[in-house]
N, C-alpha and C positions, 0 to 999 in steps of 0.2 A: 504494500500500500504506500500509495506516493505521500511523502509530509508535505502539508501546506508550506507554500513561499513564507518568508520572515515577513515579509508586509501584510500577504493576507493577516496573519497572525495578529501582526500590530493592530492591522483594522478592526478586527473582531473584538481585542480584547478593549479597543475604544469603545465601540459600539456596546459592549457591555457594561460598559460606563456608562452610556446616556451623551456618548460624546462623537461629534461626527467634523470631518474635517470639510473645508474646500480651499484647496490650492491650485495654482496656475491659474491659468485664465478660467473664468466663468463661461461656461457655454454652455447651450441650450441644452445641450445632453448630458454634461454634468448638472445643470439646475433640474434635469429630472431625476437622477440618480441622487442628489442630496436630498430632493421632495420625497423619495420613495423611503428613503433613509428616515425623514423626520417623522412622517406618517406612519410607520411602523414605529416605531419608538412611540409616539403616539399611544398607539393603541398596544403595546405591550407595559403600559406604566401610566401612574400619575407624577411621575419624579419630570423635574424640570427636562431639559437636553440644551448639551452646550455646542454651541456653535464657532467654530473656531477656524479664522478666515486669515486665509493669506493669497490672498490673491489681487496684483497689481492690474489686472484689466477686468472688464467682463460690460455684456450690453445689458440695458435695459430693459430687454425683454427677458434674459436669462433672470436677471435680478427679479422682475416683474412676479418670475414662477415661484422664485422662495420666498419673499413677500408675501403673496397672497396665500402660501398653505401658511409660514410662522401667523397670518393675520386669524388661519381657522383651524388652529391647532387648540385638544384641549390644553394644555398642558405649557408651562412658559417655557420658552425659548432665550437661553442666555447666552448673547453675541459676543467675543473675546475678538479683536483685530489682533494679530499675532505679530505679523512682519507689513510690507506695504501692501493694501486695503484702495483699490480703485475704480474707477468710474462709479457703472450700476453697482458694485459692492458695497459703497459705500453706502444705500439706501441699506440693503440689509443686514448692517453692522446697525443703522440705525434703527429699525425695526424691531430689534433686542427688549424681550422684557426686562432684562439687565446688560448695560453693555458697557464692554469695560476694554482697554486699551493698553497694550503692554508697549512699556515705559521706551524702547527702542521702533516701537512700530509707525508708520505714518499713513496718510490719508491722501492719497491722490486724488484731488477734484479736478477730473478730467472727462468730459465728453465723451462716448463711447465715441470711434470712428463708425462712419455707415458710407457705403458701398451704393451709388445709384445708375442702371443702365437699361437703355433699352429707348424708346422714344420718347418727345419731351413730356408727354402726359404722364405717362409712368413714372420719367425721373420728377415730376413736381408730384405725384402724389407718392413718392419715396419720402422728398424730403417734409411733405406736409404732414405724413407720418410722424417721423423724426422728431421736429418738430413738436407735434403734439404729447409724444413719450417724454421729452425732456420738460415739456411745462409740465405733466404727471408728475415727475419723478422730483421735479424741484417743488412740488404743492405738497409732497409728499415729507421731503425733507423738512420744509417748512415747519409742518405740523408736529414732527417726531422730536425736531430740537427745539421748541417752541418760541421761535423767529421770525421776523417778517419776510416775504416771501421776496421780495426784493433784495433783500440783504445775500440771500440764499442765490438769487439770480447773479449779483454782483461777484459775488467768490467764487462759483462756477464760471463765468465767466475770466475771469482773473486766472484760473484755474493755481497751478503749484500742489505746493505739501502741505500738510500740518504734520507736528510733532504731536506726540502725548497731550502736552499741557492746551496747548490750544485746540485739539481734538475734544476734550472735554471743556473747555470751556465755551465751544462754540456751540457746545449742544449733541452733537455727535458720538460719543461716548457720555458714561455716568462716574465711570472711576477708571485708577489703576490697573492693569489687572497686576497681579500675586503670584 
């Protein structure tokens, strides 16, 4: 009988924790394989599940998919940024029923990139799309770090890092993490 890879291993014994990772970039097929991950956890516990994020890209829509199951999970969802924490991840760092930020980690406010081709109709209703995601996603932030929605447009736009301390105090995080 073949022994499980060291990683599966690792993963499993996460998962038995109530603890699930996302690293690299967020993509649409990793946002369903972490959904599947929360949703069972879910439904095998009342115990929190920690969410533990290091990923320096991801879009929108990926983000869009663990947002809305952490928004209909019974169970809280506690968000840890680990290392850099980017674009759409950043909404679901913030999203966290507890979200907490480790002291070397940063926060990249960066625009996903998108991709438009094909004829002019299709590329304006690509970018009217876009567009409309990014006003979501900034009403969204808005609300989570309880800020003016202008302020939230202004630093997105601006884009850069944040460190720890301004992570949390821009609303984005709630503490250290430990």
């Amino acid at each position: 009988m073949a022994q499980p890879a060291f990683g599966d291993q690792v993963l499993s014994s996460l998962f038995a924790r109530r603890i699930v990772l996302v690293h690299g970039e967020l993509t649409s097929d990793r946002a369903s394989e972490v959904a599947a991950a929360l949703l069972t956890l879910d439904a095998l516990g009342d115990e929190h599940v920690e969410l533990r994020l290091q990923a320096p890209t991801g879009s929108w829509e990926a983000a869009g998919v663990l947002i809305d199951v952490i928004d209909v999970l019974g169970v809280p969802v506690h968000t840890v940024a680990l290392g850099t924490v980017g674009g759409g991840v950043v909404g679901v760092l913030a999203v966290g029923s507890r979200r907490s930020v480790a002291p070397h980690a940063r926060l990249h406010l960066r625009h996903p990139d998108t991709t438009a081709s094909g004829r002019p109709g299709d590329i304006a209703r690509t970018v009217e799309a876009h567009a409309a995601l990014q006003d979501e996603f900034h009403r969204l932030l808005a609300e989570r770090t309880g800020r003016p929605l202008i302020e939230i447009e202004e630093e997105w736009a601006r884009g850069g890092y944040l460190d720890a301390p301004s992570a949390i105090a821009l609303g984005y995080a709630d503490s250290l993490a430990v």
